[in-house]
N, C-alpha and C positions, 0 to 999 in steps of 0.2 A: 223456545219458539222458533228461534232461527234454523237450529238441525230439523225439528221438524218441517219446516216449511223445503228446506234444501231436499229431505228428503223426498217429500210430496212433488216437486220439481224434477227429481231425477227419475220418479216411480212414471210421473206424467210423457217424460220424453222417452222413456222406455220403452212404455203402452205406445206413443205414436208411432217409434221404430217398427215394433211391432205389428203393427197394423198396415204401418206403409210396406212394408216387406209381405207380407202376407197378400195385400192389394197388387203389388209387380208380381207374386206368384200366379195369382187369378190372369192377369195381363198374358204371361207370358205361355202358361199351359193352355189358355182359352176355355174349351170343354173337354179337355182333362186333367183339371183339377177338381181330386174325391172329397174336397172341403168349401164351405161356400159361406161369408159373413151373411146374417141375417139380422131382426133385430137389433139395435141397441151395441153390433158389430161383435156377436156371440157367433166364434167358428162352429160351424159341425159339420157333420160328415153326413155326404148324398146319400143316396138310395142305392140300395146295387151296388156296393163297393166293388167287385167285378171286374164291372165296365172300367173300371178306373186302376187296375192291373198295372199298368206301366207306371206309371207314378206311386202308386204306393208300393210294390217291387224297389223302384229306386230309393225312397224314402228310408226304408225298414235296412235295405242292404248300407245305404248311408251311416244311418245311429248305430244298427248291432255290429255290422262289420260283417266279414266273414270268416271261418278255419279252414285249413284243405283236410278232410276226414278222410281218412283212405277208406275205401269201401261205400261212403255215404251217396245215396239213392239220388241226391239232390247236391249239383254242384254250383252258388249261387253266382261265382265268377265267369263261370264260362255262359248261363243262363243269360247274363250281362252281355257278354258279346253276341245274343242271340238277338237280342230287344236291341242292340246297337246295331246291327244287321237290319233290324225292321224300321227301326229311324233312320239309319242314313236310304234308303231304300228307298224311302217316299218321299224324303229334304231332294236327293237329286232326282225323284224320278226316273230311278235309271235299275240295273243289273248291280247286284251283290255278289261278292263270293269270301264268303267268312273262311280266311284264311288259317284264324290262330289257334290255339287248339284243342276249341269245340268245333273245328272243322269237322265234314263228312271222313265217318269211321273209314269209309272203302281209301280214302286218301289218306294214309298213314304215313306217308314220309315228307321229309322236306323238300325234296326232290320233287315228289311227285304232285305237290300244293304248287310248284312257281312252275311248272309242265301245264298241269290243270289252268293256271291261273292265265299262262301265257295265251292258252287256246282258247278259254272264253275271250278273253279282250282283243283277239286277234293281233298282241305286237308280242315281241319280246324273245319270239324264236325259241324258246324252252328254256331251261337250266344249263350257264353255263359250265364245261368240265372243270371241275378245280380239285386242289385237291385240300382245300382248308375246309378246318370243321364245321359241317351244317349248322348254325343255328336252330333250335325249334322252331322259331315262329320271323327270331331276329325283329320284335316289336312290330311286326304286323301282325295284325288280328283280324282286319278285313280289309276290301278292296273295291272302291265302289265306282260304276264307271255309265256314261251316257252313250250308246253306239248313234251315227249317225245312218239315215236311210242307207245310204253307197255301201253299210259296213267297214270301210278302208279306217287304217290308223290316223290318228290325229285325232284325238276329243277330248273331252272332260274325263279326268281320271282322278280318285281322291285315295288315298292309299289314308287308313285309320288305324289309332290305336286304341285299345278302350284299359284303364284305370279305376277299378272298382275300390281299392282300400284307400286308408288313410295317409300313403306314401304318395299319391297321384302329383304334387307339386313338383318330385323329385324328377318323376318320368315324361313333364311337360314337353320334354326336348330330346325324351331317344327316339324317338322314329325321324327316319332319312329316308325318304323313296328315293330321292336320286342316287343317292350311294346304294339306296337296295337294289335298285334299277341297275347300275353299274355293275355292280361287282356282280351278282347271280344271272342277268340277262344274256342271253348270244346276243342278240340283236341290239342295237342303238333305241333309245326310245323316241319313238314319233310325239310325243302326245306330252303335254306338260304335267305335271305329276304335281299333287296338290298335298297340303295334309288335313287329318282332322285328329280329335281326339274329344272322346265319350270319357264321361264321367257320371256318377248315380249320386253325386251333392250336387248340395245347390249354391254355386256363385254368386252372393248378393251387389247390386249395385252400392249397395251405401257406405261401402270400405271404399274409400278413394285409395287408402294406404295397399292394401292388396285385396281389391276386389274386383267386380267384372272387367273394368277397362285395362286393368295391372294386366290379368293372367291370358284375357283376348290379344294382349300386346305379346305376349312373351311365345304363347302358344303357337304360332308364326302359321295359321290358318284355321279352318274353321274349328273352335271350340263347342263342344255341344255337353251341356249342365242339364242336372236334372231337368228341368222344366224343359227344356230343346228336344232330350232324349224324348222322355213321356209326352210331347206331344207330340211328336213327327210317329212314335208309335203306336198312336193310340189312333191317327189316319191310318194308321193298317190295323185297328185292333182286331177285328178278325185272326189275326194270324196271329197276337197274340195272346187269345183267347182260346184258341184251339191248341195250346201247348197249356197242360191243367199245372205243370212243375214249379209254374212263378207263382202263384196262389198259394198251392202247396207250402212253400218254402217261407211264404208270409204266414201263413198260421201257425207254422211251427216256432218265429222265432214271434208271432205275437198272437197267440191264441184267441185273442176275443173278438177274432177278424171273423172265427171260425161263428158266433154266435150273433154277428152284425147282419148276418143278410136273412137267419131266421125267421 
């Protein structure tokens, strides 16, 4: 009777784990969460799964993971950085320039990414001459910034990395703007350089041992988790809903996505 009852105790505080996690997910995505307790606290899934593209995109890439396929039509890491682009986009209300590399095909070099990037932000003078080895991307992926009316340097500048696999603890702490600032800039930077860093899991609050407040501490600027991403993206869903490729790449690695909106 005692292991039963222990048992019944453990299964009980399980369920309310559960539940209360499921409830900070509703919290924190608002109306882009594609699941909604009803009843008796029975999860299901909305209407139009769709509409809810940015969050289950991150979900599905979360559990299956992803491979790099050479050749394959759909690339789900760099699509990541695209929906990271659209979240941080509308978090600062400001200008994006997706740096890493699912940047714009016509911007093929590294060179020619911190040229480009210098002249939208108007600092930074171009790429300076060195002669050490380019990095691809050197842990930038994007670069998000608020221009003031004057146009002149000095603003809000957040330079991001985005982390889609199971490795992302690891990479908490390679991006540096000020050293990326330093070493590739001509020019001095006006402007305080900020970091962020996107991820397609979900940090839950109820790990004190290493959960939100652990990896928000360590991250040394804004972290953005599932539920952050998908819903700062899903203020711009239009934009990504007009890219068919995140849908796509959801029914392929979970097909019966394909007979939900039937």
């Amino acid at each position: 009777m005692q292991i039963a009852a222990v048992g019944k105790a453990k299964a009980e505080r399980l369920s309310l784990e559960v539940i209360t996690e499921i409830e900070e997910r509703v919290r924190a995505t608002s109306g882009a969460y594609p699941f909604e307790l009803r009843h008796s606290r029975v999860l299901q899934a909305r209407d139009e799964l769709k509409d809810y593209t940015a969050y289950i995109f991150c979900l599905l890439l979360s559990y299956f993971g992803w491979e790099q396929v050479r050749g394959a039509p759909i690339n789900p890491r760099l699509l990541f950085e695209n929906l990271s682009c659209v979240a941080a986009k509308q978090y600062f209300h400001g200008e994006v320039c997706q740096f890493g590399t699912s940047r714009d095909d016509e911007i093929s070099t590294f060179s020619d990414a911190v040229n480009q990037l210098c002249k939208r932000l108007g600092e930074g003078g171009g790429i300076r001459p060195t002669h050490t080895l380019h990095k691809k991307d050197d842990h930038v992926d994007l670069v998000v910034w608020r221009h003031f009316e004057d146009g002149r340097e000095n603003k809000l500048v957040f330079f991001g990395q985005c982390a889609s696999g199971e490795n992302w603890k690891a990479k908490l702490n390679e991006l540096q703007p000020d050293a990326f600032w330093e070493h590739w800039m001509i020019e001095s930077k006006r402007s305080p350089l900020g970091r962020s860093f996107f991820i397609p899991h979900r940090i839950s609050d109820q790990d004190n041992g290493e959960g939100w407040k652990y990896y928000a501490s360590y991250a040394r600027g804004i972290l953005f988790d599932r539920c952050r991403v998908a819903y700062w993206a899903w203020i711009g869903n239009d934009e990504v809903l007009s890219e068919s490729r995140y849908f796509e790449w959801c029914e392929s690695v979970f097909p019966a996505l394909g007979t939900s909106n039937e």
